[in-house]
Structures are given as structure tokens and as C-alpha cells.
N, C-alpha and C positions, 0 to 999 in steps of 0.2 A: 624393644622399647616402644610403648604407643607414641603416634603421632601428637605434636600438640593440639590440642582443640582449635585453635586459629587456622592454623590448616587445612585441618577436619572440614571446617567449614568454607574452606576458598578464600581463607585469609595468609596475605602474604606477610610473612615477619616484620619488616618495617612498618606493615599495615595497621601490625598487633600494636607495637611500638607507638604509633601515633594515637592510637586511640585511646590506649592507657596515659599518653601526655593530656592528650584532651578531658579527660574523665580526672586527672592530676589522683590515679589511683589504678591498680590493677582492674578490668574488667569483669563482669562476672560470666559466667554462660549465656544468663539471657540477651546479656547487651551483646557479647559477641554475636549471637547470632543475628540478633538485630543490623548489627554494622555489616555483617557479612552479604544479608541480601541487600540492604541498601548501598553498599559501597560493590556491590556487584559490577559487572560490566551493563550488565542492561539498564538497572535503576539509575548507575553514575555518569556514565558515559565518561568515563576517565577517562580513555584512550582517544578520543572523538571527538570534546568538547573543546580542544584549541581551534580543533580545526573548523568546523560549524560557525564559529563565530565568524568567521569572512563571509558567510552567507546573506546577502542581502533581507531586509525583513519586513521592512518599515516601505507604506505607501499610505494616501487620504483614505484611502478603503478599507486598512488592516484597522478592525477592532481589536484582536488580539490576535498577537505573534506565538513565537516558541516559545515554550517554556511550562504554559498551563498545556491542560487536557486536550485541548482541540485548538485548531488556529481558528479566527469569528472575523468574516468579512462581509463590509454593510452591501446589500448587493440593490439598494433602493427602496421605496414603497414600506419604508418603515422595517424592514424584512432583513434581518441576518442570515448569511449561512456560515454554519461549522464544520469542518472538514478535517480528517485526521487516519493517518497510517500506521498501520503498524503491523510486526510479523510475530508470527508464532512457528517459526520453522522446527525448531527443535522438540519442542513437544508434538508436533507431527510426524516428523518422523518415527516417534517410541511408539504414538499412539494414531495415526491417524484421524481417528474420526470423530475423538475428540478434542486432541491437539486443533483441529480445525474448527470443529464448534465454538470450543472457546475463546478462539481467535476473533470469531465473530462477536461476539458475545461481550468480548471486551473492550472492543470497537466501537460497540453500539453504547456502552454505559459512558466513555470517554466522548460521546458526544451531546447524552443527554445532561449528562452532569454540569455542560455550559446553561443550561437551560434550551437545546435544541431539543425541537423530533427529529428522530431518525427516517430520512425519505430514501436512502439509497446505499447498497453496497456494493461494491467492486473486490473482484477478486483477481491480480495478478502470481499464475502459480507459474513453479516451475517443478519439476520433476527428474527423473534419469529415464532412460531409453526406452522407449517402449516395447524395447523384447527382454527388457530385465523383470522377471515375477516379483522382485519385490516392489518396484520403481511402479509398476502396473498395480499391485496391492496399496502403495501407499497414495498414487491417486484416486483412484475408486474412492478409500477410506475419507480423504480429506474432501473433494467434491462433495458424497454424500454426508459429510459433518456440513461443510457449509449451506449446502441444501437443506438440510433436517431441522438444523438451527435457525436460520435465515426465515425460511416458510412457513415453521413453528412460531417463530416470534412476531411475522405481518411485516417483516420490511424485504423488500425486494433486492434481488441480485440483478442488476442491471447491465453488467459489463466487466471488462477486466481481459486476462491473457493466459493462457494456456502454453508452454513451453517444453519439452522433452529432448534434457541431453545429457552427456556421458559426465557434463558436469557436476551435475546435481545428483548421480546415484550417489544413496545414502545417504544425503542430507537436502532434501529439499526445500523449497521457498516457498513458506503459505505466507503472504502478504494481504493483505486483509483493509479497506479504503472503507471509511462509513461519512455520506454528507447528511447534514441535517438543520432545518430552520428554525430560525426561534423571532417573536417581535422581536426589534432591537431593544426594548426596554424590560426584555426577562431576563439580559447575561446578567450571569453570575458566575463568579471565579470559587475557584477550590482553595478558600484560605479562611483561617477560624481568626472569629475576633470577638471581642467583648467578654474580659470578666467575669467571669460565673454562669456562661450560657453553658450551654450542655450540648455533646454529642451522644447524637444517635445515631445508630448503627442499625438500619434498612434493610428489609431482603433476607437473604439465607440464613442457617445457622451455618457457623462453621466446623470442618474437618478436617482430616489430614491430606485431601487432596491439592495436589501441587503446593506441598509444605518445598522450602527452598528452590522451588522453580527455577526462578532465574539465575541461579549460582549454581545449581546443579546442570542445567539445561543450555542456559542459556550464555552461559560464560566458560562454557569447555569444549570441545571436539567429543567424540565417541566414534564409536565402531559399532556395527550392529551386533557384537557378541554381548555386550554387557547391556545393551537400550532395554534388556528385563527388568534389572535393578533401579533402573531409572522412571519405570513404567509410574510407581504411585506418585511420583514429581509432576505430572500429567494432571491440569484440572479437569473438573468434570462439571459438564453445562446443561442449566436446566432451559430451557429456551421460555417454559409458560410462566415461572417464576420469573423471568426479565420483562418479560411483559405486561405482568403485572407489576414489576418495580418503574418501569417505563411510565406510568400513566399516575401510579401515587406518586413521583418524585415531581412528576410536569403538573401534577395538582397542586405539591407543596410550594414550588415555583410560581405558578400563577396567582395565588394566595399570599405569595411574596413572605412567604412563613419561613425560609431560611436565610442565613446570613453568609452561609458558605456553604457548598457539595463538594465531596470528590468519591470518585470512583473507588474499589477495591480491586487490584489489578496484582501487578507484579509484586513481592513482599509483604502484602495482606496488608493487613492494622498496621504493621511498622512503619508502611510510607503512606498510607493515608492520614493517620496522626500524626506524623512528621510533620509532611509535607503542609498540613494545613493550617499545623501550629506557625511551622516555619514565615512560610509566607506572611501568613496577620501579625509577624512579630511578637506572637504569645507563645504561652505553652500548656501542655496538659496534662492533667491524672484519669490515667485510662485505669477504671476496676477490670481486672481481667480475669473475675471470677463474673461478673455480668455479663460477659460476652456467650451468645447461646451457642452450645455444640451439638453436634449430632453424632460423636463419639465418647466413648468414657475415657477416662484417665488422659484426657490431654493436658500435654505440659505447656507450663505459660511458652515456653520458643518455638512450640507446636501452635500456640492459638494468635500467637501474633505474627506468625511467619505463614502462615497458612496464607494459600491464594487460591480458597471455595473460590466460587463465581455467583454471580449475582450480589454483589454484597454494596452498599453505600453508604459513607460515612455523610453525614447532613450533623450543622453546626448552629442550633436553633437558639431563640429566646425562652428560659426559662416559663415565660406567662402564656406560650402557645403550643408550648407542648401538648396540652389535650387535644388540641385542634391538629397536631401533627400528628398524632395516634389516631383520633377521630377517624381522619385521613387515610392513613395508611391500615385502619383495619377494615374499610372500607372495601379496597383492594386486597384483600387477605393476603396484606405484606409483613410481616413481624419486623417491632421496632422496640429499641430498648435502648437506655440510655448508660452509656457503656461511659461516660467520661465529661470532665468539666475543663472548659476553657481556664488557665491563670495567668499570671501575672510572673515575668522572669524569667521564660522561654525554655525552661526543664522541659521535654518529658519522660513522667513519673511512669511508669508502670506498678501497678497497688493489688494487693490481695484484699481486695474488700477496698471502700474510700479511708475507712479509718484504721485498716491494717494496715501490715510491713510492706516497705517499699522493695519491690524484686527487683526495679530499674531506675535511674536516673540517667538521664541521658544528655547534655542540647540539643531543641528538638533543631536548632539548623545544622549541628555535625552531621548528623543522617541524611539532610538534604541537601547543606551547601558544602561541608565542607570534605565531602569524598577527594581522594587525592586525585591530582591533575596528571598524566603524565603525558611527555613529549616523546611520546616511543623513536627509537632511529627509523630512518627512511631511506631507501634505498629500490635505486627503477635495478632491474631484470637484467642482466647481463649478457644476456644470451636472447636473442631474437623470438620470439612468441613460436614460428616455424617459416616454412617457405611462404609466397603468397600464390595467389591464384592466378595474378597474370603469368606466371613462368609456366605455367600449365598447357598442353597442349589443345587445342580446341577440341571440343567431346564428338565423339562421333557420330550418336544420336539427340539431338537438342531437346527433343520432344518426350523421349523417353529421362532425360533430365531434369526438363523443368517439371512430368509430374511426381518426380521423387520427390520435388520441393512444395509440394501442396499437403496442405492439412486443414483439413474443416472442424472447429470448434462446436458445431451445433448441437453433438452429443452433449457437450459438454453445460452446454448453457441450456439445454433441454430439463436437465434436473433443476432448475430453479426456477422459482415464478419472479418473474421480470415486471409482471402487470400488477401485481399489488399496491393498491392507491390509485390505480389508474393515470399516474403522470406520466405514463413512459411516453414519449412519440419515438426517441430511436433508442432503440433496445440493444442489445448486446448484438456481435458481431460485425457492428459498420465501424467506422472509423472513428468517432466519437460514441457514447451516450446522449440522449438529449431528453429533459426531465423539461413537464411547463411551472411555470417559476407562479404556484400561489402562496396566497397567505397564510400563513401557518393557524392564525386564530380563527379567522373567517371563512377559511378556504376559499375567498375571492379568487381568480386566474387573474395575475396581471397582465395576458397578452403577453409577458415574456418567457425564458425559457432560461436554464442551466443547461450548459455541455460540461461534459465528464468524462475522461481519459486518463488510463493508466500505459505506461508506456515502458519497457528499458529492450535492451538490446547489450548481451555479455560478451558478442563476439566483437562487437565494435568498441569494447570498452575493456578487453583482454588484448587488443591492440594497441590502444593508447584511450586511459581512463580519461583524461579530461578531453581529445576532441571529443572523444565516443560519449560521454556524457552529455557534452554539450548538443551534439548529436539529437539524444533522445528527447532532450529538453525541444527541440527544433521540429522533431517530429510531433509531439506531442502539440506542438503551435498549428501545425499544420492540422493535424487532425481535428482538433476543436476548427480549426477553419472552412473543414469539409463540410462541418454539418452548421454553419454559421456561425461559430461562435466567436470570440474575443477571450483573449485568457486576462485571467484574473487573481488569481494563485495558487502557487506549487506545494505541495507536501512531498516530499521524497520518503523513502524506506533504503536502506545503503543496508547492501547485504553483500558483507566481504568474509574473507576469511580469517586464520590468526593473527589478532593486530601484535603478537610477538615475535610473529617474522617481518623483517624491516620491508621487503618487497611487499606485502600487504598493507603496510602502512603509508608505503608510496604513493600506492593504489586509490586507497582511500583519500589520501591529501588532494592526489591528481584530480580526482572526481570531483570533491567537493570545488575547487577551483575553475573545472569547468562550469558545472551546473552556476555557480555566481558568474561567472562571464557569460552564460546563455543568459539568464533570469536576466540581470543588468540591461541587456543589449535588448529584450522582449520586454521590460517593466512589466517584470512579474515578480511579486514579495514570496520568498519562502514564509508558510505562515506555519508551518510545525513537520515533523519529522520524526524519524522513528533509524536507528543504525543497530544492526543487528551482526555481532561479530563473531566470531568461531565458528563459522559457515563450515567446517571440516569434517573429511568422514576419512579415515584409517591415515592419518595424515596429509592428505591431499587437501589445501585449500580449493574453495569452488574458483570460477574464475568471477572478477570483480559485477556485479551488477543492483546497480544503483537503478530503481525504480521509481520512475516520476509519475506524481499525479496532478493532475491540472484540473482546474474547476473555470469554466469559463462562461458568459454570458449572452444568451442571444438575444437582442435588444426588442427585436419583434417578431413571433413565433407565429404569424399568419397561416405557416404553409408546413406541413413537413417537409423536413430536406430531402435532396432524391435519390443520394444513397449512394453505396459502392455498387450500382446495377450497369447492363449495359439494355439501350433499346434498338429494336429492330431498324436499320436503315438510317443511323443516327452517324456522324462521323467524330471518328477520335483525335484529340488533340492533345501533344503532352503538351505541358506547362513547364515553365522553368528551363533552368540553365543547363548546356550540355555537359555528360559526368562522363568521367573516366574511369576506369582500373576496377579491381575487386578486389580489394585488400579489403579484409574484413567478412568477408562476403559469405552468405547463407551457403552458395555455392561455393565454394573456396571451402567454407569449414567441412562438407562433406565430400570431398574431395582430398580429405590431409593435409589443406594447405592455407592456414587461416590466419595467419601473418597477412604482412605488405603496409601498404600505406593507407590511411583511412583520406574519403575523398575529402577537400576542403567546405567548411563551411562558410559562405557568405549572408552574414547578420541582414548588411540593410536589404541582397536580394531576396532572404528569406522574409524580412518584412515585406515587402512589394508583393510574391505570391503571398504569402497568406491574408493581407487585406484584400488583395484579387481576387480570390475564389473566397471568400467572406464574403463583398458585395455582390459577385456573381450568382452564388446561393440566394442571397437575400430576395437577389431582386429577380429570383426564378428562369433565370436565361439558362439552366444546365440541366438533360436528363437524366446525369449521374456523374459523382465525381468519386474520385480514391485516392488516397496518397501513396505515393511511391516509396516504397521502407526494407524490411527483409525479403531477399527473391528480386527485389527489380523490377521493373517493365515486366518482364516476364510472369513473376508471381501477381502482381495486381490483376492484370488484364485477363487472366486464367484463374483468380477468384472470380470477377465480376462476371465473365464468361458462365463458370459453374452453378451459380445462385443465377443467374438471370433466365438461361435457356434459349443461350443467344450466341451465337458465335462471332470469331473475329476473324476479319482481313487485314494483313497489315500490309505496307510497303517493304520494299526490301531493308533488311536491318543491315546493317554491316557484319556482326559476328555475334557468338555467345554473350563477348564481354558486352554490347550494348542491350543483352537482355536479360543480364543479372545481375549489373553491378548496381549499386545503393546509394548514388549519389545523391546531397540531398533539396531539397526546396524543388522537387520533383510530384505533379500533378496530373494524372490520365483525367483530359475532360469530354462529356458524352454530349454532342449537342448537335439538337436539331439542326439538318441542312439550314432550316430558311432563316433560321439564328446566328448561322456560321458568320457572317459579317458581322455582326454584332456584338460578337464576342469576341471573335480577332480584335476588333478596333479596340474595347477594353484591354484587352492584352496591351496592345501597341500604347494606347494613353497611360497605362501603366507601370509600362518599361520593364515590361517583362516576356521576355525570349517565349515562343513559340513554335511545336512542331505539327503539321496536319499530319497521323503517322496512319492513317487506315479509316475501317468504318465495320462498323459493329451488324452482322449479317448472318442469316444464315446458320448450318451445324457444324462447322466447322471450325475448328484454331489454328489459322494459316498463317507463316511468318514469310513468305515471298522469299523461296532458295534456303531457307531453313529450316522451318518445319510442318507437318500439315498432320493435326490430329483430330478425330472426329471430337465432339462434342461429348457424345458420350461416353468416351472412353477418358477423357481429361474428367469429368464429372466424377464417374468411380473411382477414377486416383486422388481426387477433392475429397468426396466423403466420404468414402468406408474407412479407412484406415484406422481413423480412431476410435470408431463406435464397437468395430469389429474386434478391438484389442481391451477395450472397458467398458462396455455396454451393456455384455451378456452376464459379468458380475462373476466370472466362475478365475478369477485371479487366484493365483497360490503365494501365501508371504516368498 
């Protein structure tokens, strides 16, 4: 007996049931398919959208929140910035390298379609183990998609995170961050309005690439035995075609020539005509014999389900259409006028304007009205595993702590970072920091953007809301290393099946923290991205929720000094004294990643980070780092490795105070003749301090714990990764 076709396509029986109530009539194929990728998991957020709502949104600065393309906040001087995440993990895994392009790709359209340029992307990946060949295959693949594409198209990779663990073989995390400026009087939202205007349809012709994407991909688990069948679900990115969609769209924009943009993204034409009928409270008749192909015999659920790339729906006035052609042929962009705004909130899908209608639909069922559901919830029954205090103290610290090093550089070597020229700190430090000009003028305001992407899954496989709130804390910190002031959050929630109640936990738990961090730091979620069926042969991943933060630095006189150490400078940590290693970098390799995650304190974690903010500012420090995965111990044997400087420390007590991750933790580098100086800061600040050594020398000395040369800490720093993805000779 064949399956039913509601099935076929990721539709659940009651699903079928409701939309035939809606429609007050049987469905036909095309609308099925239509409902299937919008009522998906990734387009509806069904599963997710109770829970989001507790999230804070709203602050004097959010121009726009969740909901549209990009979160728009006024950051002064006339000057917005747009900011927006979102993952493409499961088309990466089938496809690597262009599952990752067009992560990028999609990124970038979702910000200009505010009316931003695009000045900057981040890239937070995660991966499986670095001695698994495929885990090694599908990084190589996905770096060089984001590189190829990124570099191709003129917008720079700036920063981001690189991670490698047992939890991610099979299904890795391409998460993908784009910020971008626009005056504040070019926004424009993604919603059609007015009566008899007309869409046009911008950019590519389309194809059957990543036809049901996100119902296929992006709303089920797999296995790598079948990721073949799945390979044509995979779009396919032209990066020189975005580029020139990039520059006619910000032309039509500044000519103020449209009434409404939106991207083509996840479900092709069926949520970009939804979505923007939706919104303007209109509707429309799409001819979807006018829509261009670059294949033969596509069928209309083929041509409106299709997710080509490069594509833009723009919602103009009839009497400036030539000037919108003009325009766009100018940039050898193809534009054709695939559809007209109406009246009564259908939308029509039409063979020809005055042929048979293949659809009717409302266009808000497809966008408001996906079903809600309350999935059960349920925490873990059984402890996560041992923790790391029950552990015996290691016999060699040294040869410990550099199992726990890994240099990124390979990594961030395949991208240009200097494109535009805004960078001052570039990938690898603790924050990014971009100088904050005009977007029209390109005046320099003197000031600067910091940018960071941050999570952490062992701390948040332990307990999802401190461990969120956790990263939310770090990510404060870090924007504080390099000067800045946060200003707001975009997350990407990458869980696994929300139809196991323990995942669902997970996810509630999460969002709960990150609204109790953001609240306690006033910082507004201003958009977001939840990406779920994270699962490979049934193994959910473990929870990781990815924060990204945009923040402010008010005057960019100086560049900040970095996670370095200088010669003859003494060390000072910052902050409050931590305990235990629950959670802990070392603990998880060790088999023992349970325990307790350390406490966080809000208002001492305000106190440091406006401390080492003013400190930065006002140039009293010749390097600073924040204390995060690794401990004491990992920071100070990065900065050691990049500097070419070695450390003396005083005696520590044991392992646990040079691994564990406690947090509102800052190693500060400062000149002797400073050191008073900066204590007294400390002290007016009311914030705990420790003098723990002094930055000398070739050596990494922990006084009765461990004494490694320089160079030998250094090659367990950097080769590891370059040597395992560098050479490019990886096997699937």
C-alpha cells in the first residue's frame, strides 16, 4: 500500500487534517507541498516557539526584534547595524562545501534585505574528532565552502570558533553569524503592501537544488548511509551572482524604489510570497509559469519549493518598474515580474495571470498559522557521568595541559579577515573588533563594533540553563577584553530530537537561562535561529546553544592589547576564587564530565567586566584574556604560545586550580610601574584580585607543578590542527 502523500512529504495526519479544515476542502499536491516545507520544523518553529517567547527583546536601541530577517539596532551617528544567525548543519554534513557556502550565502541576503551592507561574518563550527576521516573530510569541506564563498563575494570572515568532539561525528554544526550597516533611514522590512504593486523576483533563475531542504534536511536525523539520496536537498551557491544581487538590491534601496524585500531562503517562493503577503496583511497571484528556470519540466511544487540561492523577492510600484529593471540590468541581475500584490489575503498560485488556479491558499496559514506544539519535557534521570573532582590528581600536569591546547590559525588562515579594511582585532583574540563607519560616506566615527560568538556543550550537557547562562557571561566578558559594551544577542540553539522529552528539557532549560543572563546584563535577544534534529544514527548531539553578541566600543583611539603576554610584565588574575571541575575541558577528557557547574554571580560579573572595559580604555593593561574552557591553565599557555614569552607562576595549589572554569575570571598583563595603578582600580572596584606570577623568559613554570619549555608548549599549540586539515589529503 503507498504511503499517503502528506507523509511523503513530512506531514503528520492531524497536520493533513488541519489544513484541509483550513482550506474547508481536500488539499491538492501543490498546496501540500507548500504546507509541508513551511509548516516544517525549521520554517515554523513549532516545537520552540512557546518557549522563545520568554526571551527578552525589547530595549531604546532595538529597531527591530525577532521575527523579521535580521534583528536592526540604532548604534548612533545616524548608522544601524543588522545582525543575524543562523545554521546550515545538515546540508553540511551531506554536502560539505556547499552546505557551507550557502550558509554563508544566506546569511548575507538575510541582512541585506534589511537594507544593510554586509561588513562581517563569523563562523562558529563544530565538528567530530579529529581522527575520524570523515569528521576531518567534512571540516576541510565546510571551511573551504565558507572561505570560497565569503572571499568570492568581498565580505570578510572575521572570527568565530572551531570545536572537535565525539559529539558532533555525523552531524556537525555550521552556524554562520553576518553583521551588516545600513543609514537608519534605508530599513526596510520583508512585507508586501499596496494593491496592484507587483513582485519581482531578483537574481537566479531557479532549479531543483535544495528542492524540500528543510523538511528533508532539516527536520529529521539521518545516518550517513542514506546522506546520497539526500545530496540534491543540498543548495548550490554562486557567490559572484550574490554580489552582484548585493549592490542592485542596496541600489534599489537607496532609490527607495521598493516597498518591501525578502530574501529566498528556506522553502523558496512559498515563504517568501507568504511571508510578505502575510505580514502587509495582503495577498497574492504568483504566475508560476513567469518564474525563470534553468531546468526543463519543473513542476509547479518543484518551482515553488525550490531553495536555488541567490534569489530575491522585491514588492515594487507598478510606475518604477523600468527604473527597477533599469537598475538591475545594470548589474547583470535578472528581474521579472512573477506576481501582483491583492486584496483578501489568498495566496493564489496561477498558470499564466489569467489561467487556472493550481493554488489557493491564506497566505497567513503558511506563516502564522503552523501548529504550536507543547512537546513533554523531562531532565535526565541518570547523572550526565562521574565528575572530575573524584579524579585522582594527573601525574604529569604538563603533559595535560598541552593535550588541552588547540591553535585555530589554520583555520582562520583560509579566510581574508582584511576585506574593507575595518578589522583592528581579527579572529583569534577574545572578541572581534570592526571601526564603526558610515555606511554612505564611509566617514570613521572614532568608534568601533566588538563581535563574539561563544557556546560551550560540556557546560550546558551538565545543566542547560546555568551552562547557558554561563556562555551568555562569557561572551560579556569577552566583548570586555577588547573594550567593548554588549549591546545584543542573536543565538542559534542547536539541540537534538525535540520528540524526545529529555531534549526538550534541554532546550526550555536553555532558553531560561540565556533570558536570565541577557535580563541580569541588559542585553535584548534581537533574532535567532533553533535548529533541531541535531542526530546522527540516533544519538542526539549534546545541547549547544550558541551566543552571539555585538557590542560597542565607544572610542576606538588605540587598539586593544590582546590575549599576549610581554616580557617582564607581571600577572594578575581578576575575579573571584573558583572551585571544582564539573564541566570541565579536563574532566571531559578524562571520562568524567558530570559534577557541578561553578556558580555564577551577575552583579560580580558586572563589576569585572566594566573593570577591564575601563582598563582597556584607558590603556593601563599590556594584555588581557578571559578565563573560559582549560582554566588558568589554558589561557596563560595560549598567550604564552602566540606571544613568545614565557611564564612564571607562584605555587598553585593543585590541577583543580589550573583547570577548572570558573567564571568572571581575567589573567591581566601589566607593566610593573602600572601595577599600583591598576590594583587600586581593582580595589575601587570591588573586585577580588590575585598577583599570580610574571610573564618572562622560555619557559612555562607552575612552581612544584610543572616546568615546560616554550617550545615544546608552542608545538602542542599549533601543529595539531594544521597537520590533521591543512595538507587537504583527508578520505570521506
Amino acid at each position: 500500500m503507498n504511503e499517503p502523500l502528506h507523509r511523503a512529504l513530512g506531514l503528520t495526519d492531524d497536520e493533513a487534517v488541519n489544513i484541509d479544515e483550513i482550506l474547508d476542502r481536500p488539499a491538492n499536491p501543490l498546496e501540500l507541498a507548500m504546507y509541508s516545507v513551511m509548516w516544517s520544523e525549521h520554517c515554523s518553529y513549532k516545537s520552540s516557539r512557546i518557549h522563545l517567547k520568554r526571551l527578552p527583546t525589547e530595549a531604546p536601541w532595538v529597531l527591530v526584534g525577532p521575527g523579521e530577517n535580521a534583528g536592526v539596532v540604532d548604534v548612533g551617528d545616524g548608522i544601524a547595524a543588522a545582525i543575524r544567525i543562523e545554521s546550515h548543519n545538515h546540508p553540511s554534513a551531506i554536502e560539505p562545501y556547499q552546505g557551507a557556502a550557502t550558509g554563508a550565502g544566506g546569511i548575507l541576503r538575510d541582512i541585506f534585505t534589511m537594507g544593510a551592507r554586509p561588513i562581517a561574518l563569523m563562523d562558529p563550527l563544530r565538528f567530530g574528532p579529529l581522527d575520524d576521516p570523515r569528521s576531518r573530510w567534512i571540516a576541510e569541506g565546510v571551511v573551504a565552502g565558507i572561505s570560497g564563498y565569503g572571499n568570492a563575494v568581498g565580505v570578510p570572515t572575521v572570527g568565530g570558533e572551531t570545536v572537535f568532539d565525539a559529539t558532533y561525528k555525523g552531524n556537525p554544526l555550521v552556524n554562520v553569524l553576518c553583521l551588516g550597516l545600513l543609514p537608519t533611514d534605508r530599513l526596510v522590512l520583508g512585507q508586501a503592501s499596496g494593491v496592484g504593486n507587483l513582485a519581482v523576483l531578483l537574481g537566479n533563475a531557479t532549479g531543483r537544488d535544495g528542492i524540500g531542504g528543510v523538511s528533508v534536511l532539516a527536520s529529521a536525523g539521518f545516518s550517513e548511509e542514506d546522506d546520497g539520496d539526500k545530496r540534491p536537498s543540498v543548495q548550490v551557491g554562486d557567490p559572484y551572482e550574490e554580489k552582484r544581487l548585493i549592490e542592485a538590491c542596496l541600489a534599489l534601496l537607496d532609490e527607495k524604489l521598493v516597498v518591501g524585500i525578502q530574501d529566498l531562503g528556506g522553502a523558496g517562493l512559498a515563504c517568501a510570497t507568504s511571508e510578505t503577503a502575510s505580514r502587509g496583511g495582503v495577498g497574492m497571484d504568483v504566475d508560476v509559469t513567469a518564474i525563470p528556470r534553468r531546468e526543463p519540466g519543473m513542476e509547479p511544487h518543484e518551482v515553488m519549493t525550490s531553495e536555488s540561492q541567490e534569489r530575491m523577492l522585491a514588492i515594487v510600484e507598478p510606475e518604477v518598474l523600468a527604473r527597477v529593471l533599469e537598475i538591475c540590468a545594470r548589474w547583470e541581475v535578472q528581474a521579472t515580474v512573477i506576481g501582483r500584490v491583492t486584496d483578501g489575503g489568498a495566496l493564489r498560485i496561477l498558470e499564466g495571470f489569467e489561467g487556472p488556479v493550481l493554488a489557493d491558499i491564506p497566505a497567513s496559514s503558511l506563516h502564522d498559522l503552523a501548529p504550536l506544539y507543547e512537546r513533554p519535557l523531562k531532565a535526565p534521570e541518570e547523572p550526565l557521568g562521574p565528575s572530575a573532582d573524584q579524579l585522582a590528581a594527573p601525574v604529569d600536569p604538563g603533559a595535560e595541559l598541552m593535550d588541552l591546547l588547540q591553535d585555530l590559525s589554520w583555520v582562520y588562515s583560509q579566510y581574508d579577515h582584511q576585506l574593507f579594511l575595518n578589522t583592528v582585532v581579527g579572529p583569534g583574540d577574545d572578541a572581534t573588533v570592526l571601526r564603526l563607519k558610515h555606511p554612505t560616506t564611509g566617514e570613521d566615527t572614532g568608534r568601533g563594533l566588538a563581535l563574539t560568538t561563544d557556546g560551550n556543550h560540556r557546560w550546558c550537557a551538565v545543566d542547560p540553563r546555568a551552562g547557558t547562562a554561563l556562555v551568555v557571561a562569557e561572551s560579556v566578558l569577552n566583548l570586555a577584553c577588547v573594550g567593548g559594551r554588549p549591546l545584543a544577542v542573536v543565538n542559534c540553539l542547536n539541540f537534538g530530537n525535540p520528540e524526545h522529552p529529555e531534549v526538550m528539557w534541554q532546550l526550555s532549560e536553555a532558553i531560561d537561562g540565556m533570558s536570565e543572563a541577557c535580563l541580569a546584563f541588559d542585553v535584548p535577544v534581537v533574532g535567532g535561529n533553533v535548529s533541531l534534529y541535531n542526530e546522527s544514527a540516533g544519538n542526539d548531539i549534546a545541547p549547544t546553544p550558541v551566543i552571539g553578541l555585538l557590542g560597542l566600543v565607544d572610542e576606538l583611539s588605540h587598539r586593544p592589547p590582546g590575549a599576549v603576554l610581554k616580557e617582564g610584565h607581571r600577572l594578575v588574575l581578576l575575579g573571584p576564587e573558583a572551585e571544582g571541575l564539573g564541566g570541565s575541558l579536563w574532566g571531559a577528557t578524562h571520562d568524567a564530565p558530570g559534577g557541578d557547574l561553578p556558580a555564577l554571580d551577575y552583579e560580580m560579573h558586572r563589576r569585572v567586566a566594566a573593570l577591564v572595559r575601563q582598563l582597556v580604555a584607558d590603556q593601563m593593561l599590556g594584555g588581557v584574556h578571559d578565563l573560559s574552557s582549560g582554566g588558568l591553565g589554558v589561557a596563560l599557555a595560549e598567550m604564552a604560545a602566540r606571544s613568545g614569552v614565557g611564564v612564571s607562576l607562584a605555587r598553585t595549589p593543585d590541577h583543580r586550580a589550573l583547570f577548572n572554569e570558573g567564571p568572571s575570571r581575567v589573567v591581566l598583563v601589566v607593566d610593573p610601574e602600572r601595577l599600583t595603578e591598576v590594583l587600586a582600580a581593582c580595589d575601587e572596584a570591588e573586585v577580588p584580585t590575585a598577583r599570580i606570577g610574571l610573564a618572562t623568559g622560555q619557559r612555562f613554570v607552575v612552581k612544584d607543578l610543572l616546568d615546560l619549555s616554550l617550545e615544546e608548549l608552542t608545538a602542542a599549540f599549533k601543529s595539531p590542527l594544521p597537520e590533521a586539515l591543512g595538507a587537504g589529503t583527508t578520505n570521506r
